[in-house]
mmCIF file of the C-alpha atoms, coordinates in Angstrom:
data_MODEL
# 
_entry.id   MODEL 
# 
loop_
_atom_site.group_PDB 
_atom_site.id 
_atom_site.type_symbol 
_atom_site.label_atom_id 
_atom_site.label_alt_id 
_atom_site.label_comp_id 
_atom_site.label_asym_id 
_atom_site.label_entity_id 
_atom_site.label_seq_id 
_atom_site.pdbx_PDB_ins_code 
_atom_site.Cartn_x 
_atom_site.Cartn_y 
_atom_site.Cartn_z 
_atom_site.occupancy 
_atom_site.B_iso_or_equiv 
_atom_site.pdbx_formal_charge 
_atom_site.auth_seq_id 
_atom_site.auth_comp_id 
_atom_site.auth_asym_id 
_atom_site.auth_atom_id 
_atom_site.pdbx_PDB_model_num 
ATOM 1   C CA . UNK A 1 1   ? 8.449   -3.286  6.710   1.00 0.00 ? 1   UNK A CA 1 
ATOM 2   C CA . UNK A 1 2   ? 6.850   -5.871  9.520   1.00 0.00 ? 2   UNK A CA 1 
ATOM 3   C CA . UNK A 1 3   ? 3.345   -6.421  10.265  1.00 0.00 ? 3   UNK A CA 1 
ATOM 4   C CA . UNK A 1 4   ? 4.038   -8.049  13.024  1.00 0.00 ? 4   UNK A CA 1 
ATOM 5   C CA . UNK A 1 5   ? 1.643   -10.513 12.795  1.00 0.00 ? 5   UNK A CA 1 
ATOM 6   C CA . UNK A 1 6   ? -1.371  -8.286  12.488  1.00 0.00 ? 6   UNK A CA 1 
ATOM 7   C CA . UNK A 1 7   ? -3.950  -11.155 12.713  1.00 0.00 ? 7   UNK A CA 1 
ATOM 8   C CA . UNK A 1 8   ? -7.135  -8.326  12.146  1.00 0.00 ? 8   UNK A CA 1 
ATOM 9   C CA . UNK A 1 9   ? -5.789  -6.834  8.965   1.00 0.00 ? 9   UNK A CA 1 
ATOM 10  C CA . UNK A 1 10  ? -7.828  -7.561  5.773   1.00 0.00 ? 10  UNK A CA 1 
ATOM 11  C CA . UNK A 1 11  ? -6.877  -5.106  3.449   1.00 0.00 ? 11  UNK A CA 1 
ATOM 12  C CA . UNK A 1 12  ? -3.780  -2.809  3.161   1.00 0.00 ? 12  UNK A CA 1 
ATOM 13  C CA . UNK A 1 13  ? -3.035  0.317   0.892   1.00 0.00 ? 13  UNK A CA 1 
ATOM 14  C CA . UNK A 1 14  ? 0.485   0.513   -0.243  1.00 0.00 ? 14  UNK A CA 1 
ATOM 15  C CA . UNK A 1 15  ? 2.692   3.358   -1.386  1.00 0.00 ? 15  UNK A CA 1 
ATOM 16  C CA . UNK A 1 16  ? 2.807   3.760   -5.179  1.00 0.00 ? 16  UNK A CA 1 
ATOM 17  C CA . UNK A 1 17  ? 6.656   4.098   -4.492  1.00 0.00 ? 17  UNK A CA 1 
ATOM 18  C CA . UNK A 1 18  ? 7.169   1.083   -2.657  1.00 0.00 ? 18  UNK A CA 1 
ATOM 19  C CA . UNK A 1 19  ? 9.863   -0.892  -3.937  1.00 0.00 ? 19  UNK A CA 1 
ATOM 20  C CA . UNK A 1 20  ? 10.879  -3.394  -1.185  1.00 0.00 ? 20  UNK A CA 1 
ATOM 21  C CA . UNK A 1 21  ? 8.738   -6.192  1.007   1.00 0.00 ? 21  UNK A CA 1 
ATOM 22  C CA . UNK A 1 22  ? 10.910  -7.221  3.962   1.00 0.00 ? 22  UNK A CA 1 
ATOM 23  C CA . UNK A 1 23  ? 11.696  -10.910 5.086   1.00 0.00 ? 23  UNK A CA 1 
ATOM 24  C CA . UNK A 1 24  ? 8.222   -11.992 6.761   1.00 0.00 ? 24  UNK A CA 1 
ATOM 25  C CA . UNK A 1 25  ? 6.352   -8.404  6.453   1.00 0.00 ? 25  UNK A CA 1 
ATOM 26  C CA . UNK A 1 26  ? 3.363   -10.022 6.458   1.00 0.00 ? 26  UNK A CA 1 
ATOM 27  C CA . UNK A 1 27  ? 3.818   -13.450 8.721   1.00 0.00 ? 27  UNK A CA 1 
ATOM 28  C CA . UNK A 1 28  ? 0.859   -14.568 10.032  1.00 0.00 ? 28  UNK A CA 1 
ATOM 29  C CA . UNK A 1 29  ? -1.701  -11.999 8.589   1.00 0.00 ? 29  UNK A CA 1 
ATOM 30  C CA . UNK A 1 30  ? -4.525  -14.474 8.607   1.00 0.00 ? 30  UNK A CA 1 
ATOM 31  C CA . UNK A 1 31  ? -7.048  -12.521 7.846   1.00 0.00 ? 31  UNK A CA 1 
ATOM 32  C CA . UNK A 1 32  ? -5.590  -10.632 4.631   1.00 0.00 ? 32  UNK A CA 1 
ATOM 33  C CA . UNK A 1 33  ? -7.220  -11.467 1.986   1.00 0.00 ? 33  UNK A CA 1 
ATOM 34  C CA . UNK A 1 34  ? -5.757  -9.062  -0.809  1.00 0.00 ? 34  UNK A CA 1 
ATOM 35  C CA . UNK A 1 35  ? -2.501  -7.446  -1.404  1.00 0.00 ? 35  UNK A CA 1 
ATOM 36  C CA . UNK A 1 36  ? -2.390  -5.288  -4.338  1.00 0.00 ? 36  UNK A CA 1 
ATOM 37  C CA . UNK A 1 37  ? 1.696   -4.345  -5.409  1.00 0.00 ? 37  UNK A CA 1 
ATOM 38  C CA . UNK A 1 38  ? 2.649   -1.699  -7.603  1.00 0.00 ? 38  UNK A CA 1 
ATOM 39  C CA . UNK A 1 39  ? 4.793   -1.930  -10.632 1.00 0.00 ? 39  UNK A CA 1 
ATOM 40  C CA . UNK A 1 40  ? 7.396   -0.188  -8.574  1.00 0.00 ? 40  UNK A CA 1 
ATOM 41  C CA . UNK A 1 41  ? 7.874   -3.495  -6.285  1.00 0.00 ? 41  UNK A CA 1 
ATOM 42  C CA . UNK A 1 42  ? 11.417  -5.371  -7.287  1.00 0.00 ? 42  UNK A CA 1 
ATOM 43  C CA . UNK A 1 43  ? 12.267  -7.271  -4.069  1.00 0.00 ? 43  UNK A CA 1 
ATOM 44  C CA . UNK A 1 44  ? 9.845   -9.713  -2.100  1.00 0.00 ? 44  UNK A CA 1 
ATOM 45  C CA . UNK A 1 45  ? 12.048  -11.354 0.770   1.00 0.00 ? 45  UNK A CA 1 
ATOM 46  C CA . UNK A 1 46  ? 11.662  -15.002 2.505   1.00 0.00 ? 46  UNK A CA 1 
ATOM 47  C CA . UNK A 1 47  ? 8.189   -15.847 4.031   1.00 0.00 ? 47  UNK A CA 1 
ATOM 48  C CA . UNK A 1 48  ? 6.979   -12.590 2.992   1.00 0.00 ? 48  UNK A CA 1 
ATOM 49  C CA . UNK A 1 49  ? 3.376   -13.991 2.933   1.00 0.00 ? 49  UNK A CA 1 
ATOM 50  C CA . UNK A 1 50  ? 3.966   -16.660 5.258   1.00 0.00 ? 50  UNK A CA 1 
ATOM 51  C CA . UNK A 1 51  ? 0.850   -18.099 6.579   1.00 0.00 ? 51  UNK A CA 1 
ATOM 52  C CA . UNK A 1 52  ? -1.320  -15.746 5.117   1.00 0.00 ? 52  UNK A CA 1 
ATOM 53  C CA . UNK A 1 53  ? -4.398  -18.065 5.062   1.00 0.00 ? 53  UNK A CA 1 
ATOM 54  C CA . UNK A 1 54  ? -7.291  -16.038 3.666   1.00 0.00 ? 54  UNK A CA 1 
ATOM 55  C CA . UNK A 1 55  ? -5.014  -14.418 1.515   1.00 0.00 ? 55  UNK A CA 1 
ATOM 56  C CA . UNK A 1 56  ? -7.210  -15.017 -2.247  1.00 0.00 ? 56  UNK A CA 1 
ATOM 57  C CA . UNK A 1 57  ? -5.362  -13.167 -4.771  1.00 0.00 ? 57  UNK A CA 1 
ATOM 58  C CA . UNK A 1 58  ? -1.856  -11.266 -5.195  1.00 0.00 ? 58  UNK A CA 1 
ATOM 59  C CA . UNK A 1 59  ? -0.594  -10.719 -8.686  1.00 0.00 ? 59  UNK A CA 1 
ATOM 60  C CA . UNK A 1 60  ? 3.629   -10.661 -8.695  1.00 0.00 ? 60  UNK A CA 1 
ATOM 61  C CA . UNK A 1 61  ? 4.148   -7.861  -11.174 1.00 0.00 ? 61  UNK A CA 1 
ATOM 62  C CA . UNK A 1 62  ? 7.034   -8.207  -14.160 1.00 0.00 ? 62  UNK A CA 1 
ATOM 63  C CA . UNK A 1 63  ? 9.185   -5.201  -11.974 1.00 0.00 ? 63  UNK A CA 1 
ATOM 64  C CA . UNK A 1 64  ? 9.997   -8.454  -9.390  1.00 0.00 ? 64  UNK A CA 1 
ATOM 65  C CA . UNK A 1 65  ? 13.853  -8.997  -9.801  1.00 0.00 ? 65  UNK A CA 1 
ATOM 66  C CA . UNK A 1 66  ? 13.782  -10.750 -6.229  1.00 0.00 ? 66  UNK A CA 1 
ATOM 67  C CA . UNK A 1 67  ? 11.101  -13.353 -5.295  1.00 0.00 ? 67  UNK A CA 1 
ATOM 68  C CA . UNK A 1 68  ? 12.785  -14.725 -1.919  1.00 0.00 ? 68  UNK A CA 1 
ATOM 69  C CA . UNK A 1 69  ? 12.106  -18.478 -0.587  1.00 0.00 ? 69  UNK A CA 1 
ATOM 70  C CA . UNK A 1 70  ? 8.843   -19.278 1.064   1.00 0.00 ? 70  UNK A CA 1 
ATOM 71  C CA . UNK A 1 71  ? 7.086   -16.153 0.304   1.00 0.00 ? 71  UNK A CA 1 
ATOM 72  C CA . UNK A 1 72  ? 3.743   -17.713 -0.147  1.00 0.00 ? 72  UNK A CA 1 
ATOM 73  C CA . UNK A 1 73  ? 4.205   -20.677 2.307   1.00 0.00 ? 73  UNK A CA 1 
ATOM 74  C CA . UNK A 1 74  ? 0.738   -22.217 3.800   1.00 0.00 ? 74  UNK A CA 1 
ATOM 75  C CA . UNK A 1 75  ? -1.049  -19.280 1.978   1.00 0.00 ? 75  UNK A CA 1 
ATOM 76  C CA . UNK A 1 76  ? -3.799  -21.734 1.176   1.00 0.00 ? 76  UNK A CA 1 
ATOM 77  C CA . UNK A 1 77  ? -6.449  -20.044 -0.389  1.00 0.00 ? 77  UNK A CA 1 
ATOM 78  C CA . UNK A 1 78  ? -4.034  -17.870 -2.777  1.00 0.00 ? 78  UNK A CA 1 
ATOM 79  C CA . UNK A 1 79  ? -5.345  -18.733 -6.407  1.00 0.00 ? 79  UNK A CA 1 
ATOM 80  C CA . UNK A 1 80  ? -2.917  -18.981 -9.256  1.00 0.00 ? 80  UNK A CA 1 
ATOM 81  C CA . UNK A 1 81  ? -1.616  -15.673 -10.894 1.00 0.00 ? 81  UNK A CA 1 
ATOM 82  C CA . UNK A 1 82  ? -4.026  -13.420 -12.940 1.00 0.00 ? 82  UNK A CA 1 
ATOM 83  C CA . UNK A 1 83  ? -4.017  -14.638 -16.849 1.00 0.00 ? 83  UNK A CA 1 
ATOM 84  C CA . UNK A 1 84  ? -7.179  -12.565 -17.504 1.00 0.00 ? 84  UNK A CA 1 
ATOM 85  C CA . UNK A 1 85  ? -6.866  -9.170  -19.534 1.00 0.00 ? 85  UNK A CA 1 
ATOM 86  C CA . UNK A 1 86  ? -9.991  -7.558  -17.301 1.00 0.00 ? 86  UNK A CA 1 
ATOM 87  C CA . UNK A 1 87  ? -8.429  -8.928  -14.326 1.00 0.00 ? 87  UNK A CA 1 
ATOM 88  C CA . UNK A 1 88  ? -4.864  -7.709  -14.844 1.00 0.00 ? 88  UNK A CA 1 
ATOM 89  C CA . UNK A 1 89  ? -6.616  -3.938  -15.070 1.00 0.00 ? 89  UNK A CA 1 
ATOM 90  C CA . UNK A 1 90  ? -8.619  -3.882  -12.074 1.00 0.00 ? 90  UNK A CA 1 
ATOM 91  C CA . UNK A 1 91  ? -6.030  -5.701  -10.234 1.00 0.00 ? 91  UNK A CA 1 
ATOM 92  C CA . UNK A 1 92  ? -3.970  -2.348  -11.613 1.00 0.00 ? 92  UNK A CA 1 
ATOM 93  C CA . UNK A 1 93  ? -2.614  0.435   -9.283  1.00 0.00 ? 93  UNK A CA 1 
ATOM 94  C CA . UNK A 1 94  ? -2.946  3.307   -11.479 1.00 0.00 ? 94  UNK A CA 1 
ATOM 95  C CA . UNK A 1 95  ? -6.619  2.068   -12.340 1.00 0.00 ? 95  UNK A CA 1 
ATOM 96  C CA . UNK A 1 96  ? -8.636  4.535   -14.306 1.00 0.00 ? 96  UNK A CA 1 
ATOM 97  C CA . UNK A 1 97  ? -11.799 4.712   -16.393 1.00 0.00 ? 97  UNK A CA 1 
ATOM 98  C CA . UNK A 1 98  ? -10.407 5.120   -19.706 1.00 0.00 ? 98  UNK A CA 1 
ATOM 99  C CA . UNK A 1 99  ? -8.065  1.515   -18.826 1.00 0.00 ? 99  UNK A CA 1 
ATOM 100 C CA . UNK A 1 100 ? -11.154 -0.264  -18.318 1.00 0.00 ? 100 UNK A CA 1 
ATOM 101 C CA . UNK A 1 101 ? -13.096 1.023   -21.310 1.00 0.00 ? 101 UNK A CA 1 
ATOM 102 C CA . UNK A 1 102 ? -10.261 0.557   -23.439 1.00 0.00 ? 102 UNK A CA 1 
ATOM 103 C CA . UNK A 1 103 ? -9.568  -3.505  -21.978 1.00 0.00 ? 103 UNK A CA 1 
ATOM 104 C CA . UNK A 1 104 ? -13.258 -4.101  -22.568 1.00 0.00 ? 104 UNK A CA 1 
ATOM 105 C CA . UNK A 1 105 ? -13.453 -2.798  -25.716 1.00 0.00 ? 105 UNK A CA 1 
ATOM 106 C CA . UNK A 1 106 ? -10.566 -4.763  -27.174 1.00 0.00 ? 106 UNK A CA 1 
ATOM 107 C CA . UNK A 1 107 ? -11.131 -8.146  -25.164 1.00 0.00 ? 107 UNK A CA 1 
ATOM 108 C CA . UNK A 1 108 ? -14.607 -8.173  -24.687 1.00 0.00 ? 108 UNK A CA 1 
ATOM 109 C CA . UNK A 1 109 ? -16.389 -8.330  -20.866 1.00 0.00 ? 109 UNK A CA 1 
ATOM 110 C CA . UNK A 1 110 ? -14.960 -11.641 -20.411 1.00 0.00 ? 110 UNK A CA 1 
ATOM 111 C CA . UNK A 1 111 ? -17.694 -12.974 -17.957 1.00 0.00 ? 111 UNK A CA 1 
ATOM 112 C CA . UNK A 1 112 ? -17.601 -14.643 -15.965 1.00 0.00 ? 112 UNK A CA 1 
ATOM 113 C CA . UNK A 1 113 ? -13.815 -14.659 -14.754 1.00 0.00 ? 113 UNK A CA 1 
ATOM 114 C CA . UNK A 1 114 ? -13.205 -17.463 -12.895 1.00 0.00 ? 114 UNK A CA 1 
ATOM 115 C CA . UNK A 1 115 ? -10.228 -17.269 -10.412 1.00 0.00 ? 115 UNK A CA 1 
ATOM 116 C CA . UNK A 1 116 ? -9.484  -21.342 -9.870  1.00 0.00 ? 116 UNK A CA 1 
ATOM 117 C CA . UNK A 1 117 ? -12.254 -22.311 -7.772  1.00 0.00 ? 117 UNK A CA 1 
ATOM 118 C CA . UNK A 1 118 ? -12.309 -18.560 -5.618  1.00 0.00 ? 118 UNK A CA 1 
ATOM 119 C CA . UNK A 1 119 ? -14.994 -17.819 -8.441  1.00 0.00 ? 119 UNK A CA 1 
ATOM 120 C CA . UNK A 1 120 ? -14.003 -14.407 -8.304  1.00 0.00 ? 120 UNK A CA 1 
ATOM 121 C CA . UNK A 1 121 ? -14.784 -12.291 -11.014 1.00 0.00 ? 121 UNK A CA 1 
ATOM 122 C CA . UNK A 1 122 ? -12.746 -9.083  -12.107 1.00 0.00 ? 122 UNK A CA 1 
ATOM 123 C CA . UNK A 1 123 ? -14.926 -6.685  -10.514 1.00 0.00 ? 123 UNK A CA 1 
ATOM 124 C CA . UNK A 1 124 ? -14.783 -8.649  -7.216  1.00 0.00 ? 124 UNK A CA 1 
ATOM 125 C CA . UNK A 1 125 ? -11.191 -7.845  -8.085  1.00 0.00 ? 125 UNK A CA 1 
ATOM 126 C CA . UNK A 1 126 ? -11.922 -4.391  -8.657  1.00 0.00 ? 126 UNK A CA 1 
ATOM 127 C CA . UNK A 1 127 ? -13.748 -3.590  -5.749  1.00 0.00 ? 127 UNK A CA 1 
ATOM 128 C CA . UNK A 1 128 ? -10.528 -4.862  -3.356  1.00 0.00 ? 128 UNK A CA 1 
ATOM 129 C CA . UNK A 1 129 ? -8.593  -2.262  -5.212  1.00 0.00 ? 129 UNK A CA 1 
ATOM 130 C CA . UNK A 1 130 ? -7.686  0.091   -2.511  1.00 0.00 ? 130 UNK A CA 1 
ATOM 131 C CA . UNK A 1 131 ? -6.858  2.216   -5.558  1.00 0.00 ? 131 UNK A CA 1 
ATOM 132 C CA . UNK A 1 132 ? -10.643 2.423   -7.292  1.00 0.00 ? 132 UNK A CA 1 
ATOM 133 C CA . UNK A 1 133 ? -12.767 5.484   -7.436  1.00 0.00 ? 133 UNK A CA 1 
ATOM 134 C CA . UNK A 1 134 ? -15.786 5.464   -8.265  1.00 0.00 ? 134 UNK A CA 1 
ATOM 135 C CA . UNK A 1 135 ? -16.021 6.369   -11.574 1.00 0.00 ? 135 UNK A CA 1 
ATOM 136 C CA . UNK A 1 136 ? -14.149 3.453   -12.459 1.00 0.00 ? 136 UNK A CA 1 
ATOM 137 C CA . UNK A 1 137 ? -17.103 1.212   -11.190 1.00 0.00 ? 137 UNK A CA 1 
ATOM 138 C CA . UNK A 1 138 ? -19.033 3.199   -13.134 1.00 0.00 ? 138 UNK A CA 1 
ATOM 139 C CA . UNK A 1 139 ? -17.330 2.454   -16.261 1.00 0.00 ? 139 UNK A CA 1 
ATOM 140 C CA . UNK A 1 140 ? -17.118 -1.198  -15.548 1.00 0.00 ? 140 UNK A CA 1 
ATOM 141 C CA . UNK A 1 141 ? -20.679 -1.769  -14.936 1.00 0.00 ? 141 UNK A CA 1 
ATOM 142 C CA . UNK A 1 142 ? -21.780 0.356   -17.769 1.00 0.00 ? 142 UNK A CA 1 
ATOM 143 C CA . UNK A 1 143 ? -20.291 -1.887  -20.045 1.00 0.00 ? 143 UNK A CA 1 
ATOM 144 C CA . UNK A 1 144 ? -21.072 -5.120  -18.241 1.00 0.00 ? 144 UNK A CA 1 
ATOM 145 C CA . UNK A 1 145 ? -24.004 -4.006  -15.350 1.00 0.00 ? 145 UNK A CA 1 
ATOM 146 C CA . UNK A 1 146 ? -24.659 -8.287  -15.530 1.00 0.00 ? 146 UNK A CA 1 
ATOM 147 C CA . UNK A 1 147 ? -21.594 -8.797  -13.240 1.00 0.00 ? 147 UNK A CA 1 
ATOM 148 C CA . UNK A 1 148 ? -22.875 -6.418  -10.294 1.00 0.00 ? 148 UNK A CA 1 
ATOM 149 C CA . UNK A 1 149 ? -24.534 -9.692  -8.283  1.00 0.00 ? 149 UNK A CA 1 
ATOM 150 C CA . UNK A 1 150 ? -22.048 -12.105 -9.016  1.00 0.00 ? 150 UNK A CA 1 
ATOM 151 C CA . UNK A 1 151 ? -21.392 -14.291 -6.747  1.00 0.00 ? 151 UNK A CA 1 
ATOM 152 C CA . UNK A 1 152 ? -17.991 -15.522 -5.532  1.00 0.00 ? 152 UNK A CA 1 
ATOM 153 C CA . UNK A 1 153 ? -17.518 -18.997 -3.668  1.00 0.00 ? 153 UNK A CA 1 
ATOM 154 C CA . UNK A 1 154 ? -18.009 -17.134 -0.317  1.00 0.00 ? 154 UNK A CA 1 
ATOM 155 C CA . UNK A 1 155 ? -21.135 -16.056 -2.015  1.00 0.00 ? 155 UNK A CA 1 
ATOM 156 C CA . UNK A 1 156 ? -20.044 -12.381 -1.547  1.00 0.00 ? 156 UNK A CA 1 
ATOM 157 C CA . UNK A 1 157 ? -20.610 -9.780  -4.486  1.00 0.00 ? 157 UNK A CA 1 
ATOM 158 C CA . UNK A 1 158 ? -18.681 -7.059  -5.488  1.00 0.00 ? 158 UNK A CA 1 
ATOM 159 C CA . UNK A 1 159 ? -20.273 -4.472  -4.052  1.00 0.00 ? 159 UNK A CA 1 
ATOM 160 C CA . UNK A 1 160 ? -20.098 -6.289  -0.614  1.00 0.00 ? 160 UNK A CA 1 
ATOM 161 C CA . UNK A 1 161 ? -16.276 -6.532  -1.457  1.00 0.00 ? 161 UNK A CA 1 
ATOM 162 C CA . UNK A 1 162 ? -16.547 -2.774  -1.577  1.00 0.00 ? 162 UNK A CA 1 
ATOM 163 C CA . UNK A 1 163 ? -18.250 -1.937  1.452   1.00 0.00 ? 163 UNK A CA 1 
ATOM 164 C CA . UNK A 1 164 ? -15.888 -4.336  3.115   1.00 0.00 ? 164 UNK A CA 1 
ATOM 165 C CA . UNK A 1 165 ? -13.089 -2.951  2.228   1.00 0.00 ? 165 UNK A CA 1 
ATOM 166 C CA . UNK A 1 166 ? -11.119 -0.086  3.796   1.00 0.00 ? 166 UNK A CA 1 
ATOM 167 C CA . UNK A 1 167 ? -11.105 1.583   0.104   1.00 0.00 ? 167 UNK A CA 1 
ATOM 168 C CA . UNK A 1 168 ? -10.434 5.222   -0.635  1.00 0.00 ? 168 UNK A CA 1 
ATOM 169 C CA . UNK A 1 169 ? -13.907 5.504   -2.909  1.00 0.00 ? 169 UNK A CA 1 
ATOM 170 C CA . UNK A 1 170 ? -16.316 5.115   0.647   1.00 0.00 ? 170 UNK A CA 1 
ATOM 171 C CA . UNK A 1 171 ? -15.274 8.370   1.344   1.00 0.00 ? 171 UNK A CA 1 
ATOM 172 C CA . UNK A 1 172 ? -15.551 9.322   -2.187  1.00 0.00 ? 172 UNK A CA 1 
ATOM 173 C CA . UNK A 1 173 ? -18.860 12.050  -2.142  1.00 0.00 ? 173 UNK A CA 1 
ATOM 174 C CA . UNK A 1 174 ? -20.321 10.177  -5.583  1.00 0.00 ? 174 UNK A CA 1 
ATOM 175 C CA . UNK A 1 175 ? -20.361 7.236   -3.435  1.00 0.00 ? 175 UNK A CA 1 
ATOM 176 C CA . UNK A 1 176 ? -23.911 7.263   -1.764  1.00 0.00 ? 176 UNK A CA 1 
ATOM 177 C CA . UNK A 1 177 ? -24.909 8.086   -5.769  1.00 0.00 ? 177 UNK A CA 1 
ATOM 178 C CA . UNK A 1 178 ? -22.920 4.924   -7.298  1.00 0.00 ? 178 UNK A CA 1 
ATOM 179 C CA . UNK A 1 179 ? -24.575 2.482   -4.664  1.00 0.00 ? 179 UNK A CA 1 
ATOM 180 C CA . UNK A 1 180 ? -28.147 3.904   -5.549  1.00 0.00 ? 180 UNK A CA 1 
ATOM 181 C CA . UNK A 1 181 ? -27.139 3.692   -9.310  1.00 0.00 ? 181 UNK A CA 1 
ATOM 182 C CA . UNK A 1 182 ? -25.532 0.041   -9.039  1.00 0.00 ? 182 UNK A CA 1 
ATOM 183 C CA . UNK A 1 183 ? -28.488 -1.468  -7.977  1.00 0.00 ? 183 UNK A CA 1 
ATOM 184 C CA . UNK A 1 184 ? -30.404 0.165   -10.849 1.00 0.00 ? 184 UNK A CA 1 
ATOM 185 C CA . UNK A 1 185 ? -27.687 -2.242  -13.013 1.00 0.00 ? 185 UNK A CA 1 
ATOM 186 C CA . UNK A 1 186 ? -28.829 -5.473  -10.770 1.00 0.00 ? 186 UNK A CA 1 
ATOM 187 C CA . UNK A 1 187 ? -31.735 -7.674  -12.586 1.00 0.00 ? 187 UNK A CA 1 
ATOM 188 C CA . UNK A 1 188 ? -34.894 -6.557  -11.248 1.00 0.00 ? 188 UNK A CA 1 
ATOM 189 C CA . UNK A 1 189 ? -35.920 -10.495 -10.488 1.00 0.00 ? 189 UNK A CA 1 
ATOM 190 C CA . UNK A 1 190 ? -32.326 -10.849 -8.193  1.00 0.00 ? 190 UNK A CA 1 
ATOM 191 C CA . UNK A 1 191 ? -33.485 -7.401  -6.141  1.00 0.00 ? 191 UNK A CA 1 
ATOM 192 C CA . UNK A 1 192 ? -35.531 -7.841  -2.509  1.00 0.00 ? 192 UNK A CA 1 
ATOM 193 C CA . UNK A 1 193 ? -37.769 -5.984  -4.633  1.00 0.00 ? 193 UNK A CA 1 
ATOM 194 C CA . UNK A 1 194 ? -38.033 -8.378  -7.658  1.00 0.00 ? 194 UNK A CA 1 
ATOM 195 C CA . UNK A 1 195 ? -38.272 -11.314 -5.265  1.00 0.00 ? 195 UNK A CA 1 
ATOM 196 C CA . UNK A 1 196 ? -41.395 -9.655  -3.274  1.00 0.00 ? 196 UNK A CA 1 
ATOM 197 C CA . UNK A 1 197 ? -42.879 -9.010  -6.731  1.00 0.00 ? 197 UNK A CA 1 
ATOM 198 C CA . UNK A 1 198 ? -42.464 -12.816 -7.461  1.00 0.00 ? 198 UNK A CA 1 
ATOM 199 C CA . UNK A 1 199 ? -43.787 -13.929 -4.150  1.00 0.00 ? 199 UNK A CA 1 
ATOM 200 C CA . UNK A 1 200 ? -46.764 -11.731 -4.976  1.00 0.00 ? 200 UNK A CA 1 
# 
């Protein structure tokens, strides 16, 4: 598995079955900024990551047997690993509703979650998951609709994470519906609306 030094690529959905990442797959990806592995990933070979320099977050799941030398060399931006409960979920593979609700419910909304000084909160997180649908936005922002406009340190929100991203939930029909309904969970005085209404 080689990139070849795809400079362009920002985002990259994996196979679920994947269980090998080749000596420098991903060498001079520049502008990657999120890899998301699944639990089926054992090997990561030398320089992997090399010089992956927007590359924010990457989680190295317990499956790793193999972490080769260099993986993460000049990968400057890459925070440290994920510590937080709400994080570790939407950072998940096999993300679903019912795995948010149930992380919430036991470990509270955990806002905000700071990732070093990225400031990037789990539904940032959430919203790079190639692997999201859109009812699982829905369940995150039911239970906590306070994190829709946060702000990361590129001052990006989640939901401009999403429509960045090459994720499978813009195609998802409900999708036109969840952007409508997200901004019904943003504080009416952070809306264009709320800020004409104050300039009024």
């Amino acid at each position: 598995m080689a990139s070849d030094s795809c400079d362009s690529l920002k985002s990259i959905r994996l196979s679920l079955n994947l269980e090998y990442i080749g000596e420098q797959a991903f060498y001079g990806c520049t502008s990657l900024q999120a890899v998301f592995l699944p639990p089926t990933v054992t090997y990561i070979d030398d320089y992997a990551f090399k010089d992956c320099k927007s590359l924010r977050f990457l989680y190295v799941p317990e499956s790793i047997d193999h972490l080769g030398d260099y993986v993460f060399l000049r990968c400057d931006r890459l925070s440290t690993p994920v510590s937080n409960n709400l994080s570790k979920v939407c950072y998940s593979t096999s993300i679903n509703p019912q795995m948010i609700n149930e992380c919430i419910q036991e470990h509270g909304i955990e806002l905000p979650t700071e990732v070093d000084d990225e400031q990037m909160t789990a539904l940032h997180m959430l919203c790079s998951n190639p692997f999201v649908t859109a009812d699982c936005i829905r369940a995150y922002l039911q239970l906590a609709p306070e994190a829709a406009n946060q702000e990361d340190s590129d001052g990006m929100t989640p939901f401009q994470y999403l429509c960045k991203s090459d994720v499978k939930v813009i195609e998802d029909r409900s999708f036109s519906s969840l952007m409508i309904w997200w901004y019904h969970c943003m504080p009416p005085q952070e809306t264009e609306t709320g800020k004409k209404r104050k300039r009024e």
